[in-house]
C-alpha positions as CSV (number, residue, x, y, z in Angstrom):
1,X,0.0,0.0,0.0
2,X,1.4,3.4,-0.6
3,X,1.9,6.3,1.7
4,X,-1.5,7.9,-0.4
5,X,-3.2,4.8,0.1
6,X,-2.2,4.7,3.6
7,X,-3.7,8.5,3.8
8,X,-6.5,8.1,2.3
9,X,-7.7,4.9,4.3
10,X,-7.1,7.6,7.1
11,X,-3.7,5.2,8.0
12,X,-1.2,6.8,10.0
13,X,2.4,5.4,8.8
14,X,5.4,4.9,11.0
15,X,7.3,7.8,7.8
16,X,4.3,9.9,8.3
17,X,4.9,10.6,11.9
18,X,8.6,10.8,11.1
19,X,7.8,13.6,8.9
20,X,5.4,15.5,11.7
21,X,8.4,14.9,14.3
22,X,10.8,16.8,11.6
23,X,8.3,19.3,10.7
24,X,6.9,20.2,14.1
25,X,3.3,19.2,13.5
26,X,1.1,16.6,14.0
27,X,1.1,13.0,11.9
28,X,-2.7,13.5,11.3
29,X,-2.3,17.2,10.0
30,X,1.0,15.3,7.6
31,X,-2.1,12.4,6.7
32,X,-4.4,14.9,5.6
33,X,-2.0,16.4,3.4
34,X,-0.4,13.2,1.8
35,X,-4.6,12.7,1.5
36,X,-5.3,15.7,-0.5
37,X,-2.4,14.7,-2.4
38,X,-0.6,18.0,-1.5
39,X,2.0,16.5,0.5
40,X,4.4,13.4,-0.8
41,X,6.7,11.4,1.2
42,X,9.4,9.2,-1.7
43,X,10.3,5.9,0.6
44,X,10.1,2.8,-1.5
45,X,9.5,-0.1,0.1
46,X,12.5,-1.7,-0.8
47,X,14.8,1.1,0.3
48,X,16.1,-0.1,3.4
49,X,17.0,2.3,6.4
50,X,15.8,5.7,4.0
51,X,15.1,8.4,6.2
52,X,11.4,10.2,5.6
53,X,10.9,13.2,3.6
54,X,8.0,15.3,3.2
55,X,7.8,17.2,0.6
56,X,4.9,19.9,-0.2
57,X,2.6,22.3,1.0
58,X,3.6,24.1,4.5
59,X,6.5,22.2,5.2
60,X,10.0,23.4,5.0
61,X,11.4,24.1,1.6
62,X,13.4,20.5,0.5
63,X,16.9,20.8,-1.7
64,X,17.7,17.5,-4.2
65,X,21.6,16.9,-5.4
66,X,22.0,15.0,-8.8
67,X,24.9,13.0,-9.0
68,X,25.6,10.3,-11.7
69,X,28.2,9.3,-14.4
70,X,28.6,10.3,-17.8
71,X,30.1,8.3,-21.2
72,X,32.9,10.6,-20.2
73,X,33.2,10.1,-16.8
74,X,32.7,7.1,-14.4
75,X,34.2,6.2,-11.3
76,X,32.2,4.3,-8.3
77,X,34.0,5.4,-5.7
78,X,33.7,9.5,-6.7
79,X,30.0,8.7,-6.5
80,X,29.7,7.6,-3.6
81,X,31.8,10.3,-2.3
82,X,29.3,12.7,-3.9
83,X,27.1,10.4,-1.4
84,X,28.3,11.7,1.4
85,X,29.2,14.4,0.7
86,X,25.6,15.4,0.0
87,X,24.4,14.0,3.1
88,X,26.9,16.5,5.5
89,X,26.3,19.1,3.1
90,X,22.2,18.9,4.3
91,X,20.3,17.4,0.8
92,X,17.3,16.2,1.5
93,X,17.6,14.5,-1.2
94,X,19.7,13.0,-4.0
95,X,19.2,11.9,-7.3
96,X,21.5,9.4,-9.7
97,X,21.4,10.2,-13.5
98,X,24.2,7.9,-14.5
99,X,24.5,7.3,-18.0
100,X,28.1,5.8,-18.1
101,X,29.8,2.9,-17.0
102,X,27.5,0.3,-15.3
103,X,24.2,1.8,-14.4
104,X,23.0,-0.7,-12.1
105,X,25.9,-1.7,-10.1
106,X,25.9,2.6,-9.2
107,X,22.5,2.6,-8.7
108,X,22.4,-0.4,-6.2
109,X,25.7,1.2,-4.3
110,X,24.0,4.8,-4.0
111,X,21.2,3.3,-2.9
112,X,23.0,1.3,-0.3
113,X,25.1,4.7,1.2
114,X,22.3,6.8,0.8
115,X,19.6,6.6,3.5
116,X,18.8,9.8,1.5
117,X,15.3,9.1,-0.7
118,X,17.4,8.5,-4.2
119,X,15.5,9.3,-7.6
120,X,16.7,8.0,-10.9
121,X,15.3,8.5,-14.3
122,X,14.4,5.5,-16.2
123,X,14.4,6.4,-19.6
124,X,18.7,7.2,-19.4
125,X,19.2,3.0,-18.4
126,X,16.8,2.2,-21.4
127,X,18.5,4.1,-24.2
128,X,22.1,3.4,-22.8
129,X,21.1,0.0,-23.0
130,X,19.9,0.2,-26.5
131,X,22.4,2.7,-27.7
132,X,19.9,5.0,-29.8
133,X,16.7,6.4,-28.5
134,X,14.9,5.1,-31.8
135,X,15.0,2.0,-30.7
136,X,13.3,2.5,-27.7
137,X,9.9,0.3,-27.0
138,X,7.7,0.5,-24.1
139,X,8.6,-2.8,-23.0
140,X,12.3,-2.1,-22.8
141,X,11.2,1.3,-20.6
142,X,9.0,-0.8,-18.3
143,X,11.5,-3.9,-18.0
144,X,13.9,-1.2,-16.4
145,X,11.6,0.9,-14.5
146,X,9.9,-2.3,-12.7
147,X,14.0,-3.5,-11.6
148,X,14.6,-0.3,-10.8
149,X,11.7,0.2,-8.7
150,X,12.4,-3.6,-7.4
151,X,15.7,-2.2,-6.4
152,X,14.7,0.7,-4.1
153,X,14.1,3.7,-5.7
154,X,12.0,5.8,-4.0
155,X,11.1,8.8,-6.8
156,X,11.4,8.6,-10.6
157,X,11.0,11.4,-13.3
158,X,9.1,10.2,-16.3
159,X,8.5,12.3,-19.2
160,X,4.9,11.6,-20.4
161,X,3.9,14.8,-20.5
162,X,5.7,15.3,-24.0
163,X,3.7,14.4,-26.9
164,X,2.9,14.6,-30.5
165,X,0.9,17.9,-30.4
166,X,4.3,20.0,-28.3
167,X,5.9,19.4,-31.3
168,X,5.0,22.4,-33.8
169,X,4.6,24.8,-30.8
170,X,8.7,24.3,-30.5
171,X,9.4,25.7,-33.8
172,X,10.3,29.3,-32.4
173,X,12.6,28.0,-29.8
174,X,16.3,29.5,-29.8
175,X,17.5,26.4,-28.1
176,X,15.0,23.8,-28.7
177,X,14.8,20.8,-26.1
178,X,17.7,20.6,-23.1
179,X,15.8,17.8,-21.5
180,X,17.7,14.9,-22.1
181,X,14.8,12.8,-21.7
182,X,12.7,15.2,-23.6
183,X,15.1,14.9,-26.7
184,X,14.8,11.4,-26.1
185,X,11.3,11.3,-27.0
186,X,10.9,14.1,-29.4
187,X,13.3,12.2,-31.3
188,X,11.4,9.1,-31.0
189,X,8.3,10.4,-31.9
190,X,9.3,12.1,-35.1
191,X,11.4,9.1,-36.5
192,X,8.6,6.7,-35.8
193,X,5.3,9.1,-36.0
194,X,4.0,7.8,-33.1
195,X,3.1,9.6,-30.0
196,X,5.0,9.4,-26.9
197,X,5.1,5.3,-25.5
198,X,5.1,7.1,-22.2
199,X,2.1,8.9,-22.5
200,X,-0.5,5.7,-24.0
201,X,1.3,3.1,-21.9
202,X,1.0,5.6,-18.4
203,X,-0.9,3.1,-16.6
204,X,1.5,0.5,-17.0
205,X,3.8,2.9,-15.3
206,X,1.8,3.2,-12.8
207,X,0.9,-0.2,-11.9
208,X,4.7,-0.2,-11.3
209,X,5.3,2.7,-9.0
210,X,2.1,1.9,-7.1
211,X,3.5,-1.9,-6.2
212,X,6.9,-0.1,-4.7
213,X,5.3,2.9,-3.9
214,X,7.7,4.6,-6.0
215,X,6.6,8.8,-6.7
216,X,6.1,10.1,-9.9
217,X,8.1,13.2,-10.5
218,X,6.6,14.1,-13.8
219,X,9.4,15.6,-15.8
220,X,9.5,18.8,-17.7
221,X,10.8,17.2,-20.5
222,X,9.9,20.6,-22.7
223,X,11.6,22.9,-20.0
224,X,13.0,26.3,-21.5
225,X,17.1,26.4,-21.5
226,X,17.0,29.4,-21.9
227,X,15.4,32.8,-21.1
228,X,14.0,33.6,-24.4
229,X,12.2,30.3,-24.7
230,X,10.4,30.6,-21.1
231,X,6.9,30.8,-20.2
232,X,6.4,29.5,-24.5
233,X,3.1,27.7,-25.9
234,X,5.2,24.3,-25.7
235,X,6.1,24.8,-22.0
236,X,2.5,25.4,-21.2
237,X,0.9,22.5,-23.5
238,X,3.8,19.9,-21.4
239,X,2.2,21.5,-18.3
240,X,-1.4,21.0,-19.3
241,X,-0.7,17.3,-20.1
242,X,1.4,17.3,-16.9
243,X,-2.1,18.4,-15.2
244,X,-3.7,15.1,-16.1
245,X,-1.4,12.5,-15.7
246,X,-1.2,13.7,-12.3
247,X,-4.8,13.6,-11.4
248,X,-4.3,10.0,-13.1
249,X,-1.2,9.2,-10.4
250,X,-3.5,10.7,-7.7
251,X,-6.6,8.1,-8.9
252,X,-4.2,5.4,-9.3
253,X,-3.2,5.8,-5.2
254,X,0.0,6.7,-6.7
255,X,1.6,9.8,-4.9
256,X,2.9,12.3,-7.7
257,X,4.8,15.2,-8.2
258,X,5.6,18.2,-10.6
259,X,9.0,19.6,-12.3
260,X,9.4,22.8,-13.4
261,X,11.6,24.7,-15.0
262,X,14.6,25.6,-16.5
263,X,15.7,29.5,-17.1
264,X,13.0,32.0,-16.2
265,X,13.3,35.9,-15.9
266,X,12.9,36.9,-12.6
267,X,9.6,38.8,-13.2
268,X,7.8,35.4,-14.9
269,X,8.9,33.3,-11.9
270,X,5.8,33.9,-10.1
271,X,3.6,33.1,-12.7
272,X,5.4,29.9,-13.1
273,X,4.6,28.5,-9.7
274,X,1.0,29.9,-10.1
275,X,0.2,27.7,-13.0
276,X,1.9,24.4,-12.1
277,X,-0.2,24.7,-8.9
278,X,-3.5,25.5,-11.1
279,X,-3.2,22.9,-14.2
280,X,-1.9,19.9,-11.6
281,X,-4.3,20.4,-8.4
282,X,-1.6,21.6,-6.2
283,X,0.9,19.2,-6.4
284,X,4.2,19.4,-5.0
285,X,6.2,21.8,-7.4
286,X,10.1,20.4,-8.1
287,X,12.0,23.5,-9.8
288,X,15.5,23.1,-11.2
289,X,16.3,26.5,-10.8
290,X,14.7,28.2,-12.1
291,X,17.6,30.1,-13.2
292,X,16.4,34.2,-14.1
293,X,20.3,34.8,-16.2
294,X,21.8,32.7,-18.7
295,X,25.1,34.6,-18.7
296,X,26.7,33.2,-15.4
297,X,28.4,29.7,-15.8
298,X,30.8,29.0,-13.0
299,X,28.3,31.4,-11.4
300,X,24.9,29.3,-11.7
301,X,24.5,27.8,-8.0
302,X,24.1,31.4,-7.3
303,X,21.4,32.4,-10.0
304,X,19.9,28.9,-9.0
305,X,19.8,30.6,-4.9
306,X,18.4,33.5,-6.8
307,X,15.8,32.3,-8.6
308,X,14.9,29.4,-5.9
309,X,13.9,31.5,-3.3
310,X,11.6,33.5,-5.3
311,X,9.9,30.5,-7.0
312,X,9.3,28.3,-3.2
313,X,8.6,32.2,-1.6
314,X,5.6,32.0,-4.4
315,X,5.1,28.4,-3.8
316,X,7.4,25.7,-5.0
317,X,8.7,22.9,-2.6
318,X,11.6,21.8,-3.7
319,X,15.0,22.6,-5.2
320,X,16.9,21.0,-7.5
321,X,20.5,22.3,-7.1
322,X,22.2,23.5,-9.6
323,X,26.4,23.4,-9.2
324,X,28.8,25.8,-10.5
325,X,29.3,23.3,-13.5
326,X,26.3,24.0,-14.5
327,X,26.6,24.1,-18.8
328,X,30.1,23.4,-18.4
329,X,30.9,20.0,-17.3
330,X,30.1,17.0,-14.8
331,X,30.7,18.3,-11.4
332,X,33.4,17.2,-8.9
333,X,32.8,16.8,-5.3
334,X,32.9,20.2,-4.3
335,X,31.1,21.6,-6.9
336,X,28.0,19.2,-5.3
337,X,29.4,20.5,-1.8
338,X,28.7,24.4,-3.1
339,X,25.1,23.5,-5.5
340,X,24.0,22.0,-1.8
341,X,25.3,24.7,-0.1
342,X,23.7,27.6,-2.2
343,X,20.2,26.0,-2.7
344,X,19.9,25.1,1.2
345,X,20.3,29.1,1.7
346,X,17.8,29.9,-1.1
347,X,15.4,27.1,0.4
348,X,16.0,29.1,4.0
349,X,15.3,31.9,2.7
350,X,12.0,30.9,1.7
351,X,11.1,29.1,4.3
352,X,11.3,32.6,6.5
353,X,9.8,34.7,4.1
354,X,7.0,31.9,4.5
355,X,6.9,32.3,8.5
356,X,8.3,28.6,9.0
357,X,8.8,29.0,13.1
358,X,11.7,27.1,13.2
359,X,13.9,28.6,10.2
360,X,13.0,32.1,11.9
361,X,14.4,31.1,15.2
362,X,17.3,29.9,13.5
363,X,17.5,33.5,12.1
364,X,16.9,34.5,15.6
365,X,19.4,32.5,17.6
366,X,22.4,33.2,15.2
367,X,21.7,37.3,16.0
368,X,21.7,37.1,19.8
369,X,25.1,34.7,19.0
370,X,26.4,37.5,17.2
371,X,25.2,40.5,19.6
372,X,27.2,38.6,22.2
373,X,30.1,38.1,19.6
374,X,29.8,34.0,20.4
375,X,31.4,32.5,17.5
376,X,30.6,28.9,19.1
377,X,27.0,29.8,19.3
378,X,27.3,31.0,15.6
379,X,28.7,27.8,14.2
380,X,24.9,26.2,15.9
381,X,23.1,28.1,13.9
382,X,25.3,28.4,10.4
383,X,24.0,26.9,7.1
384,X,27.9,25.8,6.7
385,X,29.9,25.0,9.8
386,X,32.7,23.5,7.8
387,X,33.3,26.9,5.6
388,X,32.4,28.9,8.8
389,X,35.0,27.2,11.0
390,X,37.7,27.6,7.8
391,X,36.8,31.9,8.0
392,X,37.2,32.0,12.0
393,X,40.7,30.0,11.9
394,X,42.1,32.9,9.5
395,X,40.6,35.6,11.5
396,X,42.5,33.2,15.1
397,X,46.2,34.0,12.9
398,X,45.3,37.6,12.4
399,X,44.1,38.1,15.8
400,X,45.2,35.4,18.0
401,X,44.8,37.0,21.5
402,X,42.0,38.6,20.8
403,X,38.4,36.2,19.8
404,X,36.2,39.1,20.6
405,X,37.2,40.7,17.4
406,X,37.6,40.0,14.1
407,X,39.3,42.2,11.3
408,X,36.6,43.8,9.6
409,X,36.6,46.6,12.5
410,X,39.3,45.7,15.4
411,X,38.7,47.5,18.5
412,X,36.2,49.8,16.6
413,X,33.3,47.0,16.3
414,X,29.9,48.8,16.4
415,X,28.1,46.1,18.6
416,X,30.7,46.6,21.7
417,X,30.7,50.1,21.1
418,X,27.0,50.8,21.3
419,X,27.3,48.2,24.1
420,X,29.9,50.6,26.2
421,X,27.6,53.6,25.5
């Protein structure tokens, strides 16, 4: 039975009030949300040890970090660094999009490190497998989502929303499809003048994530890459189709949520949220991004802390990182460490704009730290202890005798001398 099914039978589940502890509320109030299908906790059945997430409306803003191979790039052991490295740096979440070297042998080790939820996307394993998306059948697509699912994982983004009619409407796009997936299918689709397999075999899909319990993340798979192409008549026929499917998850007892995009001026961000909420019945919104520049590679973590904390301040719940190698190349393990970082700020910064009690004592405690000048205290209430502690060991070799200071203003520091007044 899935967490929905649970809800709906009006089933308390041992993650449900795992979530309520984490969240400060109560397990019922978490059950009549994961009811309503507004709420959606990703724990397969199969994934042993995961620690509870909730993810969705009036619960604190949630931060996902992809890691994966490439054809380019594959090495075990970096990824399971990235792992770790993940879980100290405060994801949530973590998602493996793998496409190089042998998919199943990483998934089954992130999954065993990670007692982080783990998402994949199935349709990468199917087309590695086959070598050309052409060749891609529906029965290949469900033989490796049902072993995935088998396997553990607890979300998976499927691209059904893309289909035959999104095509024409992409005809004044500067930069087409960035969706892997999305490419994927468009290719499919035009070499075989068929619609999407995804889309008029969803039920079979479905069958499958509702055995494991395994959340749909319906991906964006028409997502703008760039700022010119955002808010466009494809994005918005995707999110219309995206409506439906999910009320067909939500029937199905299958617990569902919505991506978003992709690059979106600041000022359209708003509208964004608005209309995932509208066309898919308030679903939990998953943003990569959005990203409001396109002009900042080795800069894009910070556009993505930009752009995040408007789009959950509006209404999304959950970030996608984005790292510094964002359009440049497969990250290393501090460019995950910094994407975490960044988002986890922009996800904060939400969550007290929102009047989350807990984030705004946070904000709270680390200014009465800092009015006493308590640097201890301080690292309690940093979003980065590690990069906080590195700052305060400089400042000890500038000023060793001296930890009420620190060298921005020496013996002239406003808060002691309003304090000596």
């Amino acid at each position: 039975m899935t967490q929905l099914q649970s809800a709906r039978n009006r089933e308390i589940t041992e993650e449900m009030k795992k979530v309520a502890s984490v969240e400060g509320c109560t397990p019922e109030h978490i059950m009549d949300l994961v009811s309503r299908g507004l709420v959606v906790i990703p724990v397969n059945k199969n994934h042993k040890n995961v620690k509870p997430v909730g993810i969705g409306k009036g619960l604190k803003v949630k931060v996902n970090a992809n890691i994966g191979t490439s054809s380019l790039s594959s090495d075990l052991e970096n990824e399971l660094k990235k792992v770790d490295v993940s879980r100290e740096a405060g994801a949530d979440t973590i998602m493996d999009l793998s496409t190089g070297g042998d998919l199943r042998a990483i998934r089954r080790a992130v999954l065993a490190r990670s007692d982080m939820p783990v998402g994949t996307v199935p349709i990468y394993e199917a087309v590695v497998k086959l070598g050309n998306p052409v060749d891609l059948t529906i029965e290949n697509y469900l033989d490796v989502f049902e072993r995935q699912a088998r396997e553990g994982i607890d979300f998976a983004t499927v691209h059904a929303g893309v289909t035959m009619n999104a095509i024409p409407l992409l005809g004044d796009r500067l930069m087409g499809v960035v969706s892997r997936g999305g490419s994927f299918l468009i290719r499919w689709m035009k070499k075989h003048n068929e619609e999407n397999p995804l889309y008029t075999n969803f039920d079979e899909i479905l069958k499958i994530a509702r055995e494991y319990d395994v959340t749909m993340s319906l991906g964006d798979g028409l997502r703008p890459g760039c700022i010119h192409d955002a808010t466009d008549k494809a994005q918005l026929h995707e999110l219309e189709i995206l409506g439906e499917l999910s009320k067909r998850c939500f029937d199905a007892g299958v617990q569902v949520m919505i991506e978003g995009p992709g690059h979106i001026p600041l000022n359209q961000i708003e509208k964004n949220v608005r209309l995932a909420k509208e066309y898919c019945n308030n679903a939990p919104f998953y943003v990569l991004g959005p990203l409001p520049t396109d002009i900042a590679p080795g800069y894009d973590h910070i556009v993505c802390a930009i752009g995040g904390a408007l789009a959950c301040y509006h209404g999304a719940d959950f970030l996608c990182y984005v790292t510094p190698k964002e359009h440049v190349g497969l990250p290393n393990i501090e460019d995950v460490r910094e994407g975490i970082i960044a988002s986890k700020i922009a996800a904060h910064v939400a969550d007290v704009a929102r009047g989350n009690f807990s984030s705004m004592e946070r904000d709270r405690g680390m200014s009465i730290a800092r009015r006493n000048v308590k640097w201890d205290d301080m690292t309690e209430f940093t979003i980065d202890p590690k990069r906080f502690a590195e700052l305060r060991l400089e400042e000890c070799k500038i000023n060793p005798k001296d930890n009420d200071y620190c060298s921005m203003c020496g013996e002239f520091c406003a808060i002691k001398v309003y304090k000596d007044e």
